[in-house]
C-alpha positions in Angstrom: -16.5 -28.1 -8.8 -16.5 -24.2 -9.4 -13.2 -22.5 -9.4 -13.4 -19.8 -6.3 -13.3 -16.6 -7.5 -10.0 -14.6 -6.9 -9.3 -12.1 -4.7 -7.7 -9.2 -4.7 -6.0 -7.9 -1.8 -6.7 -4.1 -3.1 -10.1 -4.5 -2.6 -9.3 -5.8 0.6 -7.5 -3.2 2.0 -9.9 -0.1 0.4 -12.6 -2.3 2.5 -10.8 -2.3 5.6 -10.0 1.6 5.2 -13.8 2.4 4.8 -14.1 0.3 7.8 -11.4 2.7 9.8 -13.4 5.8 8.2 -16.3 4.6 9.6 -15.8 3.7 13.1 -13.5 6.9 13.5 -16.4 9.0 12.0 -18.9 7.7 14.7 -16.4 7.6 17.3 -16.6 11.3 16.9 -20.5 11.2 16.6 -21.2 9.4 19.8 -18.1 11.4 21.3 -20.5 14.9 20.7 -24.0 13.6 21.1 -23.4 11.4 24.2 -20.4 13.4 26.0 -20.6 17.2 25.0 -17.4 16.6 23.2 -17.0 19.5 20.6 -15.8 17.5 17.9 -17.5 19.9 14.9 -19.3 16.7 14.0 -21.5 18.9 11.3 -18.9 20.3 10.0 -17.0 20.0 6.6 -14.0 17.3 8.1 -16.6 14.4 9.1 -19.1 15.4 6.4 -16.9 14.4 3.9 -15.1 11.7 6.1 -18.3 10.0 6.6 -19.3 10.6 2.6 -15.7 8.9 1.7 -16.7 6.0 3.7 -20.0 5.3 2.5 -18.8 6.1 -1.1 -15.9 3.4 -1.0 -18.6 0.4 0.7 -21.1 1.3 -2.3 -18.1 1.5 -5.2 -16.9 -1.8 -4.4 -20.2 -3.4 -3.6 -20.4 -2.7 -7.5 -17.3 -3.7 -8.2 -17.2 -6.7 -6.1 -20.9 -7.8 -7.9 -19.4 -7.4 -11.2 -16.6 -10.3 -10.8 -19.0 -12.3 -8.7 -22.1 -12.1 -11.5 -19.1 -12.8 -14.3 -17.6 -16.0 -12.4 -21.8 -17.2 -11.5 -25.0 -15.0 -13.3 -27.6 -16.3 -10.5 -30.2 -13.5 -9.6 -31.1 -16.0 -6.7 -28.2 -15.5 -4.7 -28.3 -12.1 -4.5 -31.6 -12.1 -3.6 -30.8 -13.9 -0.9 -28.0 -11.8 -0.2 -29.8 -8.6 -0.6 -32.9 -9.8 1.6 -30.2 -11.2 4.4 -28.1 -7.5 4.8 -32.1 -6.2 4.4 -32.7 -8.3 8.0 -29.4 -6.7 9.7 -30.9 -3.8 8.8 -34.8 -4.3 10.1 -32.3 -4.8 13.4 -31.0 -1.6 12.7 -34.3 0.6 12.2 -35.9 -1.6 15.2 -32.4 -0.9 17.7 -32.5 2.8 16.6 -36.6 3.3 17.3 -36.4 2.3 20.5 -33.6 4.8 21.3 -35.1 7.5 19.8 -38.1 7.2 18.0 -38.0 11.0 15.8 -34.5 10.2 14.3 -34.4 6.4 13.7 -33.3 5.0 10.6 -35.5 4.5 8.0 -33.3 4.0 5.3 -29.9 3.8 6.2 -26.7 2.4 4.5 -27.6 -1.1 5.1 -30.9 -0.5 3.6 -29.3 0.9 0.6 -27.1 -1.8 0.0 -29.7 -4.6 0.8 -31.6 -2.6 -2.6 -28.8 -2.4 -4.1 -27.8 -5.8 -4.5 -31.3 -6.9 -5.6 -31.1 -3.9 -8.3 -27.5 -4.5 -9.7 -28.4 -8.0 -11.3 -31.0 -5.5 -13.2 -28.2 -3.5 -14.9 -26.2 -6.4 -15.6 -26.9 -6.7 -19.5 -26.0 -2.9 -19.8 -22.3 -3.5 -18.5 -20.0 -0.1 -19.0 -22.9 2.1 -19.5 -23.5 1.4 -16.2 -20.8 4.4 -15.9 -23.3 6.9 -17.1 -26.0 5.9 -16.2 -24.2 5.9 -12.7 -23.4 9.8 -13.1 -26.6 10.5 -14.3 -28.1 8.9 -11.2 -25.8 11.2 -9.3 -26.6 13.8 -10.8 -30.5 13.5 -10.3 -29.7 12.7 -7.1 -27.7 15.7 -6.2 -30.1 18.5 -8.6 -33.1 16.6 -6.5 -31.8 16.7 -3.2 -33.7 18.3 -0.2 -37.1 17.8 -2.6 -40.0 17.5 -0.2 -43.2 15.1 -0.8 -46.3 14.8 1.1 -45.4 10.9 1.5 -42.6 9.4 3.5 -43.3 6.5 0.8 -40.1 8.1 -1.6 -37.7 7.8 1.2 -35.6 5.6 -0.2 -35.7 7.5 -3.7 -34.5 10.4 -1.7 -37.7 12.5 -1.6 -38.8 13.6 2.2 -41.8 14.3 3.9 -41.3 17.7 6.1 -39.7 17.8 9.1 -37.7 14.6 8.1 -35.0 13.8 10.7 -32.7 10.5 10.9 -29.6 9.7 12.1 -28.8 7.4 9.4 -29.8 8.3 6.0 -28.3 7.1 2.5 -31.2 7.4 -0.5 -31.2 6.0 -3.6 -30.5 9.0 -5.5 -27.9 9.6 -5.7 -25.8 6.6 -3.9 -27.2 4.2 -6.2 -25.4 5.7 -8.6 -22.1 5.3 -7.3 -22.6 1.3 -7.1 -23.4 1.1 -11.2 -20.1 3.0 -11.7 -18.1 0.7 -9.6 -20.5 -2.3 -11.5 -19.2 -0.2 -14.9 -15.6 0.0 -13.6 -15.7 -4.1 -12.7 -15.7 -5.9 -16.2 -12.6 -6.9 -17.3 -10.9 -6.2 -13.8 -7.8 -8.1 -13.0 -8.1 -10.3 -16.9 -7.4 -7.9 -18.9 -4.2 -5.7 -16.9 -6.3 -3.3 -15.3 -5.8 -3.3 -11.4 -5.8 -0.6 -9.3 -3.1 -0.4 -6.6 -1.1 -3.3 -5.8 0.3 -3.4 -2.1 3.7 -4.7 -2.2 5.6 -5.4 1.0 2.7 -7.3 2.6 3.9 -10.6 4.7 1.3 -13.6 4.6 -0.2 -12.9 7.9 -0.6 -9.2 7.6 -2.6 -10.0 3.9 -4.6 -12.8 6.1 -5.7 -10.5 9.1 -7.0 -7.5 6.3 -8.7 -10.4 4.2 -10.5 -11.5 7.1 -11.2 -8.0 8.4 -12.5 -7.6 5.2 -15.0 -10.8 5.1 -16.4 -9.6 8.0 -17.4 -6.1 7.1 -20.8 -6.8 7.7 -20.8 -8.3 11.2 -18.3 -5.1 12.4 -21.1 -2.4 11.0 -23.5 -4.1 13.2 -21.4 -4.2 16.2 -18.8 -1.7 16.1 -21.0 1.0 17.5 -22.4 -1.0 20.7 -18.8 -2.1 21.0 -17.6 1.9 20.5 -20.2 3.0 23.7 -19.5 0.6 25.9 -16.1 0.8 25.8 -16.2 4.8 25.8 -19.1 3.9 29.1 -16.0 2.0 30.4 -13.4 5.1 29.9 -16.0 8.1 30.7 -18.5 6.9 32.0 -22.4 6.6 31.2 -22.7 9.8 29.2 -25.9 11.6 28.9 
């Protein structure tokens, strides 16, 4: 029977975190778009609040592939797992369509990290030159950015047609590259004394609420923000 694979109750809690960042960032998003609550949504503060989050969820999907593919090397199951997160978020571009049409999401964060996980098994062989070839990545990404095509068919390489609009948008280049660092950053992790922070002071059932929290990361992306407007439909009403 196969050991299960350890975890580690930093990568827990940096998980749950991104979670916080995330709901409080579109808290704040249907706050301004659905109420008229000036909440500077464009500028600088949630910019890089929503940036932070999406950066942490793609760092440890790397990392977090890294000990998986060392404890089991089987393509298959991410395949699976990359074409299941890829039906959440079919969900997502379907929900989004039919609430408005000009902005939905074509190739959102769950779209990202549905490629993602089919791509990382890819890069495997290359291990910690995964780090460069993760900031070279960005930095395509970044030098490319705002590049406009005659095709919406480079979406998800980060190349847009005119006029491009979505509410949910998280390309390739350069987010992929962020994944291959944390990939880079995974080997050796926890076997050979490298850890990042350690909470200390953590009773059992606090550790067991953030792990599960944690596990279920997925499931609270998909529902957090119907949750967030109906409870704000509950507090202020219907909105716009």
């Amino acid at each position: 029977m196969q050991k299960p694979r350890e975890r580690f109750i930093e990568i827990d809690c940096l998980r749950v975190i991104a979670i916080v960042l995330m709901v409080a960032y579109h808290l704040a998003y249907d706050l301004q778009i659905y109420y008229e609550f000036e909440t500077n949504l464009y500028g600088m503060f949630w910019s890089v609040l929503e940036k932070i989050s999406a950066g942490m969820f793609l760092l440890l999907t790397g990392l977090c592939f890294t000990l998986s593919w060392e404890a089991s090397p089987q393509y298959g199951k991410f395949l699976k797992r990359g074409l299941r997160i890829l039906a959440y978020a079919a969900v997502i571009s379907i929900v989004t369509y039919a609430f408005d049409p000009p902005t939905y999401v074509r190739f959102g964060i769950l779209h990202l990290i549905a490629g993602t996980t089919v791509l990382l098994p890819l890069f495997a062989p290359l291990r910690r030159l995964n780090l460069l070839i993760g900031l070279l990545i960005l930095w395509v990404g970044i030098s490319t950015k705002g590049t406009t095509v005659d095709t919406s068919l480079l979406l998800p390489l980060g190349f847009l047609p005119a006029g491009f609009e979505s509410v949910d948008y998280f390309p390739l280049l350069p987010w992929f590259g962020i994944s291959l660092i944390g990939m880079a950053l995974g080997y050796g992790y926890g076997t050979s004394g490298t850890r990042w922070f350690v909470p200390t002071g953590l009773k059992t059932k606090q550790k067991a609420i953030i792990e599960a929290i944690s596990k279920q990361s997925l499931l609270i992306y998909m529902l957090h923000q119907p949750v967030l407007l109906l409870l704000l439909s509950l507090i202020l009403g219907t909105g716009l």
